[in-house]
C-alpha positions in Angstrom: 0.0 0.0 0.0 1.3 3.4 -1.2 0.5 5.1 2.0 2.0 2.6 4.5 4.5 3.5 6.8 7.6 0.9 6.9 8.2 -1.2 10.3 11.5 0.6 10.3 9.8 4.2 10.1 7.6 3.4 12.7 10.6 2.1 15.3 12.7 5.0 14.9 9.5 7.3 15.5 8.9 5.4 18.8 12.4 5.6 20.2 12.1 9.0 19.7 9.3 10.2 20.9 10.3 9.2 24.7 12.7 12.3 23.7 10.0 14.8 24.5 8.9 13.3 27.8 11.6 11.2 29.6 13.1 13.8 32.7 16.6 13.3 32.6 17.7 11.7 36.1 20.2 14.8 36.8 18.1 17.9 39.3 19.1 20.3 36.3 16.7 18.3 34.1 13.6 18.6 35.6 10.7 20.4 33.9 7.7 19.2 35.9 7.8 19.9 39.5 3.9 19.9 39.6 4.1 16.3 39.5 6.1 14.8 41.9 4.9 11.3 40.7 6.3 12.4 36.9 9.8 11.3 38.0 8.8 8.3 38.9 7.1 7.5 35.6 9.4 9.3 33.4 12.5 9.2 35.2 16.0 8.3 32.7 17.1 5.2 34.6 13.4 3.7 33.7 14.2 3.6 29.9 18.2 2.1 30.0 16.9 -1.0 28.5 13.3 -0.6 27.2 14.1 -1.0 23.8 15.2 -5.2 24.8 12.1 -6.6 25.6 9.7 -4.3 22.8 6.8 -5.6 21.4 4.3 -4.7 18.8 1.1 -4.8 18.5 -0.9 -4.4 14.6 -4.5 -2.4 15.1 -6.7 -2.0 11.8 -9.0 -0.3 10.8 -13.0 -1.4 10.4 -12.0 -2.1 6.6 -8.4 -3.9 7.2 -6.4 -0.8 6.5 -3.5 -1.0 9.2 -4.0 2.2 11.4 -1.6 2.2 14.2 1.4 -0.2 15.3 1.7 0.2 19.1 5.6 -0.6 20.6 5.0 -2.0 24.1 7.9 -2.6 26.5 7.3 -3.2 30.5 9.2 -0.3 32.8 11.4 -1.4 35.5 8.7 -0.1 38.3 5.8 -2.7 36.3 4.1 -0.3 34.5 3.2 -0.4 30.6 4.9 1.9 28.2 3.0 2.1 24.5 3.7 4.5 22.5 1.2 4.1 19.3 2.8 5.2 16.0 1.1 5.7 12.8 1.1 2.7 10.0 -0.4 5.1 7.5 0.8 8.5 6.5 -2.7 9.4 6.1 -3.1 10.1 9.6 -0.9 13.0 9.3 1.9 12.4 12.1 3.9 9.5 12.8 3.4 9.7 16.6 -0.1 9.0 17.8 0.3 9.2 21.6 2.9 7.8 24.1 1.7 6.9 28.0 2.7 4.8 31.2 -0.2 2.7 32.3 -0.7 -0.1 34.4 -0.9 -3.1 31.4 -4.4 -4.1 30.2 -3.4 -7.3 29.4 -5.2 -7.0 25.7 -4.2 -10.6 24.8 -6.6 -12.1 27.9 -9.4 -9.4 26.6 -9.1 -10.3 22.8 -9.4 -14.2 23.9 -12.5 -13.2 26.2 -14.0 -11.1 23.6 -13.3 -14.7 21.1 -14.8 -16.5 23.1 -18.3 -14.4 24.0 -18.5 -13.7 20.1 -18.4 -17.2 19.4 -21.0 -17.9 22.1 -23.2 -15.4 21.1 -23.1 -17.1 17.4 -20.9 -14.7 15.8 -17.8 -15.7 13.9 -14.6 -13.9 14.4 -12.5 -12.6 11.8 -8.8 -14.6 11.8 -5.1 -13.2 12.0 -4.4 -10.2 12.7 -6.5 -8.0 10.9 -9.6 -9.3 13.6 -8.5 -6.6 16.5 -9.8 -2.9 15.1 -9.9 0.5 16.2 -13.8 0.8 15.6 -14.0 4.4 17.0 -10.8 6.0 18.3 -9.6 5.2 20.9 -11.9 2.1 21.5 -10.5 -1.6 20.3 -12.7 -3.9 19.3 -12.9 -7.6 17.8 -14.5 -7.8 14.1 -16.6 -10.3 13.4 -19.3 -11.6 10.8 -22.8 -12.9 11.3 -25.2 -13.6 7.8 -23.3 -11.1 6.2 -23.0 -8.7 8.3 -20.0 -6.7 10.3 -20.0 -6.4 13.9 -17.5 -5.3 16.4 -17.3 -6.8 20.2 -15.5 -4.3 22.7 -12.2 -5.6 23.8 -13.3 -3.8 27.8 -16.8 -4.6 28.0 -17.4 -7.1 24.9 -20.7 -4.3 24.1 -21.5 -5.9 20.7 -21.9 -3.0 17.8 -22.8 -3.3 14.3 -20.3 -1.9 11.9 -22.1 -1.0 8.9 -25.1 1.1 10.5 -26.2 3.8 8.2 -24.3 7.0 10.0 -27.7 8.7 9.8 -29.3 6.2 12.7 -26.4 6.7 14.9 -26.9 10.0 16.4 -24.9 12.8 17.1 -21.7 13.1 16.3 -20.4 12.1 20.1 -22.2 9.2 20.7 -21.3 5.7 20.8 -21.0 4.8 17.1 -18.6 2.4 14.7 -16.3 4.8 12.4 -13.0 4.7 10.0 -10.2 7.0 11.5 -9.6 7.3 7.3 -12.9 8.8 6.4 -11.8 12.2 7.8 -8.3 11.8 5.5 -7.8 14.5 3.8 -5.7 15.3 0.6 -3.0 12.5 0.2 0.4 14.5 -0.6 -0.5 17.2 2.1 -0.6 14.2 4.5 2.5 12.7 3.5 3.8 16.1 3.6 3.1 16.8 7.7 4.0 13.6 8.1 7.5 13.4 6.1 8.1 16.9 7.9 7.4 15.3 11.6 9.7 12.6 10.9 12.6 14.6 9.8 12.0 16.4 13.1 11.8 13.3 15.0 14.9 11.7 13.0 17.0 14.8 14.5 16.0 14.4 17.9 16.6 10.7 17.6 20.6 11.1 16.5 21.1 14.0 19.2 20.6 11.8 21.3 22.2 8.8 20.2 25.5 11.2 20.6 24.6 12.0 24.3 20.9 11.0 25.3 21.5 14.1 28.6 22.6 16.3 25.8 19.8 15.5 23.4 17.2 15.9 26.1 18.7 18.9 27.9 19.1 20.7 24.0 14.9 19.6 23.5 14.1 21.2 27.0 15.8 24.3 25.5 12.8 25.1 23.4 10.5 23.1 25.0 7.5 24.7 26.7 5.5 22.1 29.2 3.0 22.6 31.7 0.4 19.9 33.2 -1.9 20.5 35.9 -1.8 19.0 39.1 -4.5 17.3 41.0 -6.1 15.5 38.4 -7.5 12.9 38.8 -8.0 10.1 36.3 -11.3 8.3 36.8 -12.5 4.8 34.6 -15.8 5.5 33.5 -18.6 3.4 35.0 -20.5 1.7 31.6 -19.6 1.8 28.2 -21.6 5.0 27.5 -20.2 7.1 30.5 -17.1 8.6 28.7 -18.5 12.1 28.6 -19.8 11.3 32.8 -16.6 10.6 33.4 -14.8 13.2 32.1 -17.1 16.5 33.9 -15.9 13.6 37.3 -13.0 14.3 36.6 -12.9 18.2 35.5 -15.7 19.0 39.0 -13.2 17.0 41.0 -10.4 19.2 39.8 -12.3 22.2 41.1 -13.2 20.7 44.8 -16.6 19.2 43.7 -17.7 15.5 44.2 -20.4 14.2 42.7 -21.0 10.3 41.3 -20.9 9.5 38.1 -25.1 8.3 38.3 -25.5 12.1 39.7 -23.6 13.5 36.6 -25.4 11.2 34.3 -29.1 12.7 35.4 -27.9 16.2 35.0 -26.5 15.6 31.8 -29.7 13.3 30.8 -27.3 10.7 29.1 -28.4 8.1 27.3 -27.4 4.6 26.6 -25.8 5.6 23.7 -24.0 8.2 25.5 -24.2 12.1 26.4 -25.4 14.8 23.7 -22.6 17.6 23.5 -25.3 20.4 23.9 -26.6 18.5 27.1 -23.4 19.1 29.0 -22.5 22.7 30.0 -25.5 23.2 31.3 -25.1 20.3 33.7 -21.5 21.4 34.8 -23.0 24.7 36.0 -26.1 23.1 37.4 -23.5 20.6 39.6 -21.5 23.3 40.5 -24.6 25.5 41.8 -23.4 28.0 39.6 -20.0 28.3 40.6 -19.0 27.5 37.5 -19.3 28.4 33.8 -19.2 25.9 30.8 -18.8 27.2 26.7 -19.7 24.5 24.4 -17.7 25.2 21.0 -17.8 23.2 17.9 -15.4 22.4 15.3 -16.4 23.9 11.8 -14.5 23.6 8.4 -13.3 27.2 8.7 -11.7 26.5 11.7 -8.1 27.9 12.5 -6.6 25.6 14.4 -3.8 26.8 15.9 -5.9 29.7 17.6 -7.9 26.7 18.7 -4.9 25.0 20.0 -3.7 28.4 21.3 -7.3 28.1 23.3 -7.1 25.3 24.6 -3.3 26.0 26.4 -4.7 29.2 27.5 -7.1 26.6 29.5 -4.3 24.9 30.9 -2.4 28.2 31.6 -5.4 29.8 33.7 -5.8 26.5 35.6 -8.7 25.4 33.9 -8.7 21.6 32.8 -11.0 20.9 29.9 -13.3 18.6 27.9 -12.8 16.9 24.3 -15.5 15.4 22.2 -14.0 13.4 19.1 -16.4 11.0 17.3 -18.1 8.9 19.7 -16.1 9.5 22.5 -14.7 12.1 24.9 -12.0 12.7 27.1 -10.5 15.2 29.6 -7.0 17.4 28.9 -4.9 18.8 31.9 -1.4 19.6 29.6 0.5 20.4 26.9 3.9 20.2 25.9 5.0 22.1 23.0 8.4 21.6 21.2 10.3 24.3 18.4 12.7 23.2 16.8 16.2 24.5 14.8 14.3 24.0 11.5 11.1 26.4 12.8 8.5 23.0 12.7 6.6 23.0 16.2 5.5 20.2 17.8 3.0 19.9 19.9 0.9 17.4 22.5 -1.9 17.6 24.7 -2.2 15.5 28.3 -5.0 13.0 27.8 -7.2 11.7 30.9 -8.9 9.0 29.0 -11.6 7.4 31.1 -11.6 4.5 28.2 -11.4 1.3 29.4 -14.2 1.4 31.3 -13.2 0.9 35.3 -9.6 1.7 34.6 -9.1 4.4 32.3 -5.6 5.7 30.5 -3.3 8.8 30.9 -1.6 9.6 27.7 0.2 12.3 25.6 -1.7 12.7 22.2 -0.1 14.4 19.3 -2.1 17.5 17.9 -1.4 16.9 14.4 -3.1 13.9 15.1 -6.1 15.4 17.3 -6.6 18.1 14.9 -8.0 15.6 12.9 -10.8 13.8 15.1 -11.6 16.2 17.1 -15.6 17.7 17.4 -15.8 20.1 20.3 -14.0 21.5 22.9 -16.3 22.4 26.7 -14.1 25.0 28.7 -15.1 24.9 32.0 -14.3 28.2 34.3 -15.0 29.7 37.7 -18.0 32.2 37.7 -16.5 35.0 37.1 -17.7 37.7 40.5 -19.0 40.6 39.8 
C-alpha cells in the first residue's frame, strides 16, 4: 500500500518520541515539579533497557487498513509503556500518543471477547486483521454474522454493528462504529506533515544517540510544558459514560464531588451516550453556579492553531477541559510544546482517558493527530464575580 508506513519508520519514530517526555535523572533536568509522581514514571534510569524486551502490536481499521502499530515494553517499576505510531501516513503524524499505564493485558481481553462472540453465534474474523480500532480510541474484535459486520469491545465485549447507516447513529459524540480514514484529507499534504514530523523526529533521535543528557537537555531548551496537578484520572462506569466521566474528573479538579449516576441525570445521558449540547448546562447546574461551561464546535473554517492556542490558555489559567471526538470524549490537563532549529513546532496535549471502562488511560496525544478527530471543545471556568 502506497501510504503505509515501513516497520522501520515506525521504530525510529517510537524511540524517539520518549525524547520529548523522559526527565533526565540529573536535578538540572527537571521540567515538571507539579508532579512529583512524573519522575517516577518518566524518570532516565526507567528507559536504560526498554528497547530489549519491545513488542508490537498491529490495530486495523473497520475495513483492514493497518492504522496504528503500538511498541509496548514493561518499565522497571511494572508499568506499561506504548507508544502508538502511525502505519499510515494518512493520519498525518507518525506519533499518535505515548503513556505509562498499568498493562491491560489486551491478549486475555481479545481471547474473552473470542470467546463471547463465538457464544453469542458470531464468527470472528482470523489473524491479525480481527482486533480494530472501531472508534478512536476504542478496540474492538470484528466479526461476521449472515453477512454482516459487527465489532465486540475488547473492555466490555458491548457488541456494535459496523455497517449502520451513520444517519441512525446520532450525534456526532455518541457511541458509534467509524473509519479513523474517512476524515483523511488530501493524500500528498498528508505525506507532507508527516515526512516533515519525521525529519523532526529523526534529528531528535541522532542528538541523542551522541549523548541521550545532551539530546534531552538541547529539547528542554525550546521546550514549553505545563500539566496540571491534581487530576485525577477516573474509569468510567459503563460503556456509554465517557462524557460522565470526564465532567468527574474536571468537577473534582475544582473541589466538587459528585457520582458519576449524579452526573449522568444532569447531563440526561443516554445509553448511547451524552449529547454535547446537554453538558455545560449540567457542569453549572452541579456546581450550583460556581462555575461556567462554553460548548464550541469544530467547523470547516476552523483555525486551528488559535484553537490550539485556546485550549493552552485553559491549561495556563488552571482550567482543565473537555474533548468530544467521534463517539467518545476525554479530559485534557497539559501540553507540551516543542520548536525546533528548523522552525517545525511540535505539539501534544495531556489525555485523561476514562476509556477502558473501570480503569481508564493517561496519555500524551499528538495535535497533528487530534486536529483531525476532534468535534468540540467544553471550557469549563470559575463564575466569574461581579
Amino acid at each position: 500500500m502506497a501510504n503505509e508506513v515501513p516497520l522501520a519508520t515506525a521504530e525510529e519514530a517510537a524511540e524517539a518520541s520518549l525524547l520529548y517526555f523522559i526527565e533526565p535523572d540529573k536535578a538540572a533536568g527537571a521540567f515538571d515539579p507539579s508532579s512529583p509522581h512524573y519522575p517516577s514514571l518518566w524518570g532516565h534510569s526507567n528507559f536504560q533497557q526498554i528497547e530489549v524486551n519491545k513488542q508490537v502490536q498491529e490495530i486495523y481499521d473497520i475495513d483492514g487498513v493497518m492504522l496504528f502499530r503500538d511498541f509496548i515494553s514493561t518499565t522497571p517499576n511494572g508499568l506499561e509503556l506504548r507508544r502508538r505510531t502511525a502505519a499510515t501516513t494518512l493520519l498525518d503524524t507518525p506519533i499518535i500518543s505515548v503513556g505509562i499505564n498499568p498493562a491491560l493485558s489486551w491478549d486475555d481481553r481479545i481471547t474473552a471477547a473470542r470467546e463471547h462472540a463465538e457464544r453469542e453465534g458470531f464468527h470472528p474474523v482470523g489473524g491479525p486483521k480481527s482486533v480494530v480500532c472501531y472508534s478512536y480510541p476504542k478496540l474492538g474484535l470484528l466479526c461476521h454474522s449472515d453477512n454482516r459486520r459487527w465489532v465486540f469491545d475488547l473492555s466490555d465485549r458491548t457488541r456494535l454493528e459496523v455497517d449502520r447507516p451513520l444517519e441512525e447513529a446520532g450525534p456526532t459524540e455518541l457511541r458509534s462504529v467509524n473509519s479513523l480514514l474517512s476524515s483523511a484529507s488530501d493524500e500528498s499534504r498528508d505525506k507532507d506533515k508527516f515526512d516533515s514530523s519525521m525529519r523532526e523526529l529523526r534529528a531528535a533521535r541522532t542528538n541523542s544517540l551522541i549523548s541521550l543528557e545532551s539530546g534531552i537537555s538541547t529539547l528542554r531548551e525550546s521546550q514549553e510544558i505545563q500539566i496540571l496537578p491534581r487530576i485525577t484520572l477516573v474509569g468510567q462506569d459503563n460503556d456509554h459514560f465517557c462524557a460522565v466521566a470526564s465532567a468527574k474528573m474536571i468537577l473534582a479538579f475544582h473541589g466538587i464531588e459528585k457520582s458519576q449516576s449524579q452526573i449522568a441525570a444532569a447531563m440526561n445521558t443516554g445509553k448511547d451516550g451524552t449529547p454535547s449540547v446537554n453538558q455545560p448546562p449540567a457542569y453549572e447546574i452541579l456546581s450550583n453556579n460556581a462555575l461556567e461551561a462554553k460548548l464550541e464546535s469544530r467547523s470547516e473554517t476552523s483555525d486551528f492553531d488559535n484553537i490550539f492556542d485556546d485550549m493552552k490558555q485553559n491549561i495556563i489559567s488552571g482550567h482543565p477541559f473537555k474533548m468530544g471526538i467521534f463517539g467518545h470524549a476525554y479530559a485534557i490537563g497539559g501540553y507540551n510544546i516543542a520548536h525546533s532549529s528548523s522552525g517545525t513546532i511540535t505539539k501534544f496535549l495531556k489525555v485523561y482517558d476514562p476509556e477502558p471502562e473501570k480503569e481508564g488511560t493517561i496519555r500524551w496525544e499528538d495535535w497533528n493527530f487530534i486536529e483531525k478527530i476532534f468535534k468540540n471543545v467544553i471550557s469549563v471556568r470559575k463564575t466569574a464575580i461581579v
